[in-house]
PLY file of the C-alpha trace (Angstrom):
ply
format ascii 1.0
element vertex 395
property float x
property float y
property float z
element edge 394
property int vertex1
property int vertex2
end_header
5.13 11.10 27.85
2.39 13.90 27.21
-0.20 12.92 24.43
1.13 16.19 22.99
4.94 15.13 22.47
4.05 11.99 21.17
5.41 12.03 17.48
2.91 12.42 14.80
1.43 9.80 12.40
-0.69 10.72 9.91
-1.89 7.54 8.97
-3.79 6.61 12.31
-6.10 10.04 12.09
-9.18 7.65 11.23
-11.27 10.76 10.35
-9.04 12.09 8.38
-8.08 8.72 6.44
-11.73 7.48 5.53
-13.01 11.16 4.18
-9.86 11.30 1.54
-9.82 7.86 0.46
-13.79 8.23 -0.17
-13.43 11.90 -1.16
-10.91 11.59 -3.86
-9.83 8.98 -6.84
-6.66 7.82 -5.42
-7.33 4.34 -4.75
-8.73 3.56 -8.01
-6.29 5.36 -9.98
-3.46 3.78 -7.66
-4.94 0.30 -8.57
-4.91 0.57 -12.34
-1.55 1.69 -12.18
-0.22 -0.93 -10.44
-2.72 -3.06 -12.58
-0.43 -2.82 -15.97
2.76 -4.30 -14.37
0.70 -7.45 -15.02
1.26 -6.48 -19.33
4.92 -8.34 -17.90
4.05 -11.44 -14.94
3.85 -14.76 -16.31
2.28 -16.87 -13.20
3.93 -19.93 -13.02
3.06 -23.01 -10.98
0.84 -23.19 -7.96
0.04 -19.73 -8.31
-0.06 -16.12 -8.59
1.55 -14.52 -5.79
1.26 -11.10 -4.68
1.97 -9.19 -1.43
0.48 -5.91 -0.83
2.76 -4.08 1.95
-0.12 -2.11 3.73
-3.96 -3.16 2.39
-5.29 -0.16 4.60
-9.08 -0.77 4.01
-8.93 -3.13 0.92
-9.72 -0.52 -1.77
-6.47 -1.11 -3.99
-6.28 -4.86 -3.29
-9.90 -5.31 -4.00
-9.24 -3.63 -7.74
-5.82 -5.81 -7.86
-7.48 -9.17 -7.35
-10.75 -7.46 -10.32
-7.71 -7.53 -12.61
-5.84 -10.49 -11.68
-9.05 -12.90 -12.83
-9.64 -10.98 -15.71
-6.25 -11.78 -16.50
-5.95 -14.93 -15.51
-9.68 -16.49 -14.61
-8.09 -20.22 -14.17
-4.81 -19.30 -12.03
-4.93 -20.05 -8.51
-4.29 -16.55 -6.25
-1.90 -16.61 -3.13
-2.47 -12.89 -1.42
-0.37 -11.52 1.58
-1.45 -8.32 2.68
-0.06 -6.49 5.95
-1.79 -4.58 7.95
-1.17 -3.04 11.51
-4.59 -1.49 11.85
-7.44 -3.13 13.27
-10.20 -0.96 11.18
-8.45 -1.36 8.03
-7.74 -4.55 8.31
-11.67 -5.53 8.88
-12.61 -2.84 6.05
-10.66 -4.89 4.19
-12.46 -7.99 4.98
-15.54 -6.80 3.83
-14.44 -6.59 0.77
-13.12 -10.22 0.51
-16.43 -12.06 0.03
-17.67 -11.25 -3.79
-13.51 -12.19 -4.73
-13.43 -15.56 -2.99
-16.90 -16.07 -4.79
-15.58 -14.88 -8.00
-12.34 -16.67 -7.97
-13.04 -19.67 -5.69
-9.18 -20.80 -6.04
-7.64 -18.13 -3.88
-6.13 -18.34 -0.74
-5.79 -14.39 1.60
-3.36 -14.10 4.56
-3.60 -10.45 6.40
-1.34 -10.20 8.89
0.05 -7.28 11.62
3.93 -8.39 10.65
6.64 -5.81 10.45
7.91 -4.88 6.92
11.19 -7.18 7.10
8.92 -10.27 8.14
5.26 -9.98 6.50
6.64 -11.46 3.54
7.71 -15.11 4.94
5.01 -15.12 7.32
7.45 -15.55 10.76
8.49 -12.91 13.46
12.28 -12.51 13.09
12.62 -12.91 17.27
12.04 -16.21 18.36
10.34 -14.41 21.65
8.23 -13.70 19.02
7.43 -16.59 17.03
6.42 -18.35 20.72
3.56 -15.94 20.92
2.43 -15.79 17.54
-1.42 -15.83 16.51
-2.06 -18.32 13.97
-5.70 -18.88 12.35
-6.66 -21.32 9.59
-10.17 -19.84 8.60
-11.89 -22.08 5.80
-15.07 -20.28 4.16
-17.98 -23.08 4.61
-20.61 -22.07 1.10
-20.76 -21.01 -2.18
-22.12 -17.78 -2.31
-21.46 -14.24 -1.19
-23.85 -14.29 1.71
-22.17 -17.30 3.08
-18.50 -15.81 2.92
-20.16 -12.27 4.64
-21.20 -14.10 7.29
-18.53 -15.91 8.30
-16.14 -13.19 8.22
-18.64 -10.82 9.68
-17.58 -13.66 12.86
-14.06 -12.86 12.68
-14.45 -10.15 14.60
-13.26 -11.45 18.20
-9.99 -13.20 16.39
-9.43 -9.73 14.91
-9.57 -7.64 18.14
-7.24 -10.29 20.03
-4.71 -10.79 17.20
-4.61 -6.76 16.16
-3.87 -5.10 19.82
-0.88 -2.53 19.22
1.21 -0.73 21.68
3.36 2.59 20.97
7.10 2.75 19.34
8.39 5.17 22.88
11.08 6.15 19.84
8.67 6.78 17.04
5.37 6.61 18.42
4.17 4.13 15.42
2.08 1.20 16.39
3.42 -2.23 17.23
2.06 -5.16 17.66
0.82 -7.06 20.59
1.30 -10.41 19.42
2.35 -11.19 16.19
-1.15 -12.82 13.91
-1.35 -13.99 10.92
-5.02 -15.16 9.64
-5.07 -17.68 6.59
-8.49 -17.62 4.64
-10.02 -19.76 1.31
-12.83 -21.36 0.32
-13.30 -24.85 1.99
-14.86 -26.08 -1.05
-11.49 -25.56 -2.49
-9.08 -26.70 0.33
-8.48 -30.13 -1.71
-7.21 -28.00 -4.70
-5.29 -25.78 -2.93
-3.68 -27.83 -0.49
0.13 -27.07 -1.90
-0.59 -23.30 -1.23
-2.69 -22.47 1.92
0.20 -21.90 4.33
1.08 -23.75 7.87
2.33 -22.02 10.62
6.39 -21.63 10.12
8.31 -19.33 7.70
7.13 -19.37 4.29
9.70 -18.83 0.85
8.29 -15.82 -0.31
9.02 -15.44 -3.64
6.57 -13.10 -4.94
5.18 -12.22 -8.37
3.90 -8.57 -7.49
4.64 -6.68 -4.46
2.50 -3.53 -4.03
4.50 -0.98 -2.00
2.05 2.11 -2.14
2.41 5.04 0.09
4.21 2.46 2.79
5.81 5.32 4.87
5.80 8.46 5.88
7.21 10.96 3.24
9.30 12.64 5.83
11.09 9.86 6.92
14.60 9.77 5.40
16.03 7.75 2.51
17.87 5.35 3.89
15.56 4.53 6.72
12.58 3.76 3.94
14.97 1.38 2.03
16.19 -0.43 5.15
13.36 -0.87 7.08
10.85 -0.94 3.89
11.60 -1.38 0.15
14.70 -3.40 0.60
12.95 -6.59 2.62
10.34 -6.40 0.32
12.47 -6.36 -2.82
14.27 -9.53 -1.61
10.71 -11.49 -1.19
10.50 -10.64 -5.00
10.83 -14.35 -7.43
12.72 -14.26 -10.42
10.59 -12.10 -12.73
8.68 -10.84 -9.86
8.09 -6.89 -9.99
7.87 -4.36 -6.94
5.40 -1.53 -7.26
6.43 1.69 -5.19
4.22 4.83 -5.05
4.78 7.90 -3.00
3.61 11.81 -3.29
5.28 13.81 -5.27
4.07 17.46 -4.13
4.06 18.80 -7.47
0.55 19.82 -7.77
-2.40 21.96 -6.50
-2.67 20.30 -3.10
0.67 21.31 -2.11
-0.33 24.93 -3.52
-2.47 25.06 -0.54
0.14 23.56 2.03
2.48 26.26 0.78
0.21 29.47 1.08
-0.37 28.70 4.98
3.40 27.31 5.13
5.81 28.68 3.00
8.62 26.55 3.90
6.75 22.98 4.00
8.87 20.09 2.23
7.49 17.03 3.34
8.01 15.08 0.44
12.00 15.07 0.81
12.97 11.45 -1.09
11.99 11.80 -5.01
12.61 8.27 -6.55
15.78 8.81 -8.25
17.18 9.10 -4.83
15.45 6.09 -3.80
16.58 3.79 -6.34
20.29 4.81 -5.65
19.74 4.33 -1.90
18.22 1.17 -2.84
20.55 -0.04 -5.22
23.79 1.19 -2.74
21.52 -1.14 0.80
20.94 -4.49 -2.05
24.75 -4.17 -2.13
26.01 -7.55 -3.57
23.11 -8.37 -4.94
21.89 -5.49 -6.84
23.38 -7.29 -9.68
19.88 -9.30 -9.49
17.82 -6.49 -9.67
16.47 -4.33 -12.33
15.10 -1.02 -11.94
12.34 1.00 -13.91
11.04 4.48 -13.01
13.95 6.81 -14.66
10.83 8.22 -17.14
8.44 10.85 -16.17
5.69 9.71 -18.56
5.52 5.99 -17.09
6.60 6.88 -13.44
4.28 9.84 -13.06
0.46 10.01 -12.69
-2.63 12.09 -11.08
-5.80 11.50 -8.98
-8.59 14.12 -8.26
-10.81 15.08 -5.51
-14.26 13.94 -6.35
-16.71 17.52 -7.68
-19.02 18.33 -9.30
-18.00 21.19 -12.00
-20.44 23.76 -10.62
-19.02 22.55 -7.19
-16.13 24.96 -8.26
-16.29 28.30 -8.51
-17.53 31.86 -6.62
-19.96 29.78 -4.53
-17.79 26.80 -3.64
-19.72 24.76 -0.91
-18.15 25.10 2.85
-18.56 20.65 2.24
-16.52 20.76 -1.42
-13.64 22.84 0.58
-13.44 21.20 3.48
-12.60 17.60 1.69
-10.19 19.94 -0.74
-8.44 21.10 2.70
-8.25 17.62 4.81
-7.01 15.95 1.21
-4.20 18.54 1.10
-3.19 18.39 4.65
-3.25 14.94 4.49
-1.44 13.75 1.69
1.22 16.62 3.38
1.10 15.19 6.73
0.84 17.84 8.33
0.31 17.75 12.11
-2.63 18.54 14.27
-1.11 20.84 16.68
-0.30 22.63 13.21
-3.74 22.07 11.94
-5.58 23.47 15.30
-4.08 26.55 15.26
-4.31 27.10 11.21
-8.28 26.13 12.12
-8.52 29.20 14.58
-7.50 31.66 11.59
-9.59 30.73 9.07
-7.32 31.78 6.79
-7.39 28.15 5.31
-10.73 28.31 3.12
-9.89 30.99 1.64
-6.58 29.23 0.79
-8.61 26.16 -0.15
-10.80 28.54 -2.73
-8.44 30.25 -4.70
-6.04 27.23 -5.27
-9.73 25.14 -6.32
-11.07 28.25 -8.64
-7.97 28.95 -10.46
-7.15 25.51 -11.39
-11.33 24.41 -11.73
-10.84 21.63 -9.24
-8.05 19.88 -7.25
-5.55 17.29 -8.43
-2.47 15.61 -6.86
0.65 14.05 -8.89
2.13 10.76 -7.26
5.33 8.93 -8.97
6.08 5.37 -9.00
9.01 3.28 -10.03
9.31 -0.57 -10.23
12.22 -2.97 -9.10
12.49 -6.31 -10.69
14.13 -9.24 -9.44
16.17 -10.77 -12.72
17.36 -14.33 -13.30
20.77 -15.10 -12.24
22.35 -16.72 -15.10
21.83 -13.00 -16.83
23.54 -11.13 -14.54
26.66 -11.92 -15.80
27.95 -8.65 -18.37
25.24 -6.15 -16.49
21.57 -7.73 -16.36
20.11 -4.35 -15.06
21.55 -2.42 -18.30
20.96 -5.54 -20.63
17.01 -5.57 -19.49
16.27 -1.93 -19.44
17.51 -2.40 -22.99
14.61 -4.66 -23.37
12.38 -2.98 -21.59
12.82 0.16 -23.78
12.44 -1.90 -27.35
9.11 -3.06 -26.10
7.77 0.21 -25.32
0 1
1 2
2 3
3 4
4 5
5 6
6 7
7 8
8 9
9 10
10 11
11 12
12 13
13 14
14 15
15 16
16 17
17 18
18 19
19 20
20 21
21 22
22 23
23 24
24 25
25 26
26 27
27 28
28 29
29 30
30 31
31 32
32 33
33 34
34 35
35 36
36 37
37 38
38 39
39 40
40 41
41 42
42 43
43 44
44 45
45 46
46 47
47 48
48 49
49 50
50 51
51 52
52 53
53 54
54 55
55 56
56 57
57 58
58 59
59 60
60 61
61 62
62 63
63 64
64 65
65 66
66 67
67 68
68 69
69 70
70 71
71 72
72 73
73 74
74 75
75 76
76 77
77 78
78 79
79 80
80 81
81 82
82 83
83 84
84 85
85 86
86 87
87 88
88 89
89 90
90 91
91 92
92 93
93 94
94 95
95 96
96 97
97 98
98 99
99 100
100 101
101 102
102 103
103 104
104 105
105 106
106 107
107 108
108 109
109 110
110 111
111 112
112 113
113 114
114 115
115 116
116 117
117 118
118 119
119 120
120 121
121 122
122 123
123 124
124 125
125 126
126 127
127 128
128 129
129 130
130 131
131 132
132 133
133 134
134 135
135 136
136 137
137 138
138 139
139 140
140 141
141 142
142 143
143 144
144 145
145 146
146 147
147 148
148 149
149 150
150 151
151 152
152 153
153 154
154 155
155 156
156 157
157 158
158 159
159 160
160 161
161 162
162 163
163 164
164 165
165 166
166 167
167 168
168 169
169 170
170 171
171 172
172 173
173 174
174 175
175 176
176 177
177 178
178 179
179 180
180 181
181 182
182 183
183 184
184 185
185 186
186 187
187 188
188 189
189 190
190 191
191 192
192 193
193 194
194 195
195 196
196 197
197 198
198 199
199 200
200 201
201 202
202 203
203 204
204 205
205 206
206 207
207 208
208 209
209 210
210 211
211 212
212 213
213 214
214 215
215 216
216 217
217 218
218 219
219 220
220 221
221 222
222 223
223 224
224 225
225 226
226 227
227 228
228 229
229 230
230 231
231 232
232 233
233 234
234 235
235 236
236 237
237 238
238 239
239 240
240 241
241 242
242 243
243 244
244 245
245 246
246 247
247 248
248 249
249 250
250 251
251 252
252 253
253 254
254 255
255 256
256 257
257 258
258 259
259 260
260 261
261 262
262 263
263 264
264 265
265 266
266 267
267 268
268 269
269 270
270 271
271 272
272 273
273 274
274 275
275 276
276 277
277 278
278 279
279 280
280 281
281 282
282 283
283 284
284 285
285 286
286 287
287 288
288 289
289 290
290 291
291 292
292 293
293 294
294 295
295 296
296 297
297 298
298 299
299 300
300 301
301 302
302 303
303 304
304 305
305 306
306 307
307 308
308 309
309 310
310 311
311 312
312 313
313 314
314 315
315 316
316 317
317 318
318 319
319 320
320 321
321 322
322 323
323 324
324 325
325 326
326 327
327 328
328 329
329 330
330 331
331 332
332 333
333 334
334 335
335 336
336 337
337 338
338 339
339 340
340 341
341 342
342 343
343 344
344 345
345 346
346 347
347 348
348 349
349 350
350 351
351 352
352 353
353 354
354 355
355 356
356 357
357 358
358 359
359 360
360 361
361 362
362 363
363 364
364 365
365 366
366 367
367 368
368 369
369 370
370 371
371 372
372 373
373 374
374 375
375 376
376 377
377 378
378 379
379 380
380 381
381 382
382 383
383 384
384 385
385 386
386 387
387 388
388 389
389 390
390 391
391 392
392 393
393 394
C-alpha cells in the first residue's frame, strides 16, 4: 500500500499535536472540567481509582492527580492510563515525578492496551497474554530529582514495550507486544502492597474514567460505543463516573474549516446520539447505568488559542495565524493531502484573519456528558430516572 492511500490519523501528526496542545488552553480547561465530577466520588477502600483512556503527553492527568490530593491529601491513588504512543507516553512520564513526590501513596500503570482491555490490565487473546511486557518499576528516593532520574532510565523498556505496527484496515497503530509498566514509590511498597498490581487480569472497577477526545470524530456512532465508551463504561464501580469529551464544531475554528470547505462535517456524533447508541450496545444492563449530559449549560464548555490582545487585529503576526490555522485544522481533522494543496493557495491566512479579527481571537466549544454506573439494588422501578431526579435537586 502507497504511503498516500494509507487512511489518515490525525492524532499521530507529532508537529501538529505538540504546537496545539501548547498553543491553546484545551488541556487545562479539559482538566478542570473533568476535575468537578469529583463534587460526587466518595473513594472508598484501598483507593482512588481512575483510568484515563488516552494520557497523550500527561497534561490532563497531571492536573487530575493536582486535584485529586487537594481533595483527598491522605487517600491512596491507583492510576491507569493508556497510551499507544511512544512520545506521549514518555511526555507523560516527565510529568510523573513532582506527583509521586507530592502524594507518595500512589501507584501509575501506562500501558499500550486496546480500549476493551486497558482497563483489567490483560490482552483479551491468549496469543497475546504469552507475549505480554510486564514491568514492576519501584522509585528508589524521596525527592523529585530521584524520581527524574530513574524514569529518565526507562527509556530502553519504553522503546521495546511501545513498538506499533499498522491496522492494513484502518491504518491506526497497534501494538507490538502488549506492555504494561507498574510504577510507585518504593518507600511506599509496604503500604501499598494490596494495590500495586501483578501480572494477570485485574477487577477494574473504577471511580473516574476520563474518556477525552478518545476517537476520531468521523468515525461512526456505533463503532465509538463498541469499540470505546462501552468497555470503558463497564470497568466503571458502583458510583464510579465516566467523563466523555468530544468537539462540537460550533465555534470560530470550524468558521475557518468551512470558508476553505464548505461542505466539511467532521464532527458527525453529537452526544445525544451517543448516549442512545450507548444506552441501545449496554443492552441488559443499561438498567445499571445513569446518564448525565442532556443540559447545554453543564455539558458544554470553551478553550482558546493562547494571544495576546494586540496579537489580533490589522497586523496579525504570520506566528499568531499560523497556530490559529493548525488549531482549526486539527481539531477538524482534516487531512494532509487536503492541507498541501490548501497550503499552495494561500487562501488560508486570509481565512485565518478575518475569522480571528471579527471575533478578537479564536475559541473552540467541546461538549461532554457523564455515564454513571448505579447500585443494583436501585435499579429496580427505573434507577436512571430515579437518580437524574437526584441529580437535578442538587443542582
Amino acid at each position: 500500500m502507497k504511503s498516500e492511500d494509507q487512511p489518515f490519523r490525525f492524532f499521530d501528526n507529532r508537529e501538529k499535536y505538540l504546537l496545539f496542545v501548547t498553543t491553546t488552553s484545551e488541556k487545562a480547561i479539559t482538566a478542570e472540567h473533568v476535575g468537578r465530577e469529583f463534587d460526587w466520588i466518595k473513594p472508598k477502600p484501598p483507593a482512588l481509582k481512575i483510568f484515563d483512556a488516552g494520557v497523550g503527553n500527561g497534561m490532563v492527568l497531571s492536573r487530575i492527580l493536582c486535584e485529586m490530593h487537594c481533595r483527598f491529601p491522605s487517600v491512596p491513588f491507583f492510576v491507569v492510563g493508556k497510551e499507544i504512543s511512544l512520545e506521549d507516553t514518555r511526555l507523560c512520564l516527565e510529568k510523573l515525578a513532582d506527583r509521586f513526590y507530592e502524594h507518595p501513596q500512589m501507584v501509575v500503570i501506562l500501558t499500550n492496551l486496546y480500549y476493551a482491555e486497558a482497563p483489567w490490565l490483560e490482552p483479551a487473546q491468549k496469543s497475546a497474554r504469552d507475549q505480554q511486557l510486564w514491568w514492576d518499576v519501584p522509585l528508589e528516593g524521596t525527592t523529585v530529582h530521584e524520581f527524574s532520574k530513574r524514569i529518565t532510565q526507562l527509556d530502553m523498556q519504553l522503546q521495546r514495550g511501545w513498538q506499533t505496527k499498522s491496522s492494513l484496515k484502518s491504518g491506526n497503530p497497534l501494538y507490538v507486544k502488549p506492555s504494561v509498566m507498574v510504577l510507585y514509590r518504593q518507600d511506599q511498597a509496604f503500604a501499598l502492597a494490596s494495590i500495586i498490581p501483578g501480572k494477570g487480569r485485574y477487577e477494574g472497577n473504577y471511580d473516574l474514567v476520563v474518556a477525552a477526545q478518545p476517537y476520531r470524530s468521523r468515525m461512526s456512532a456505533d463503532f465509538k460505543v463498541e469499540k470505546v465508551l462501552a468497555p470503558l463504561a463497564k470497568s466503571l464501580n458502583v458510583g464510579g463516573r465516566m467523563v466523555v469529551v468530544q468537539s462540537t464544531g460550533h465555534d470560530p475554528g470550524m468558521e475557518i474549516i468551512r470558508k476553505l470547505w464548505p461542505d466539511e462535517e467532521p464532527f458527525v456524533t453529537p452526544r445525544h446520539l451517543l448516549i442512545k447508541e450507548l444506552q441501545q450496545d449496554l443492552n441488559m444492563e443499561k438498567e445499571y447505568f445513569a446518564f448525565e449530559g442532556f443540559n447545554d449549560e453543564r455539558s458544554l464548555f470553551t478553550y482558546h488559542l493562547h494571544a495576546l490582545p494586540d496579537e489580533i487585529g490589522s497586523n496579525t503576526g504570520t506566528s499568531t495565524l499560523l497556530a490559529a490555522w493548525n488549531a482549526a485544522v486539527y481539531v477538524a481533522q482534516i487531512e494532509d493531502v487536503r492541507l498541501n494543496e490548501m497550503l499552495q493557495s494561500g487562501d488560508y491566512l486570509q481565512a485565518t484573519k478575518n475569522v480571528l479579527q471579527r471575533h478578537g481571537g479564536l475559541w473552540f466549544q467541546d461538549e461532554s456528558f457523564v455515564v454513571v454506573r448505579v447500585a443494583e439494588e436501585l435499579s429496580a422501578g427505573n434507577s436512571t430516572k430515579s437518580y437524574s431526579r437526584r441529580l437535578a435537586n442538587n443542582d
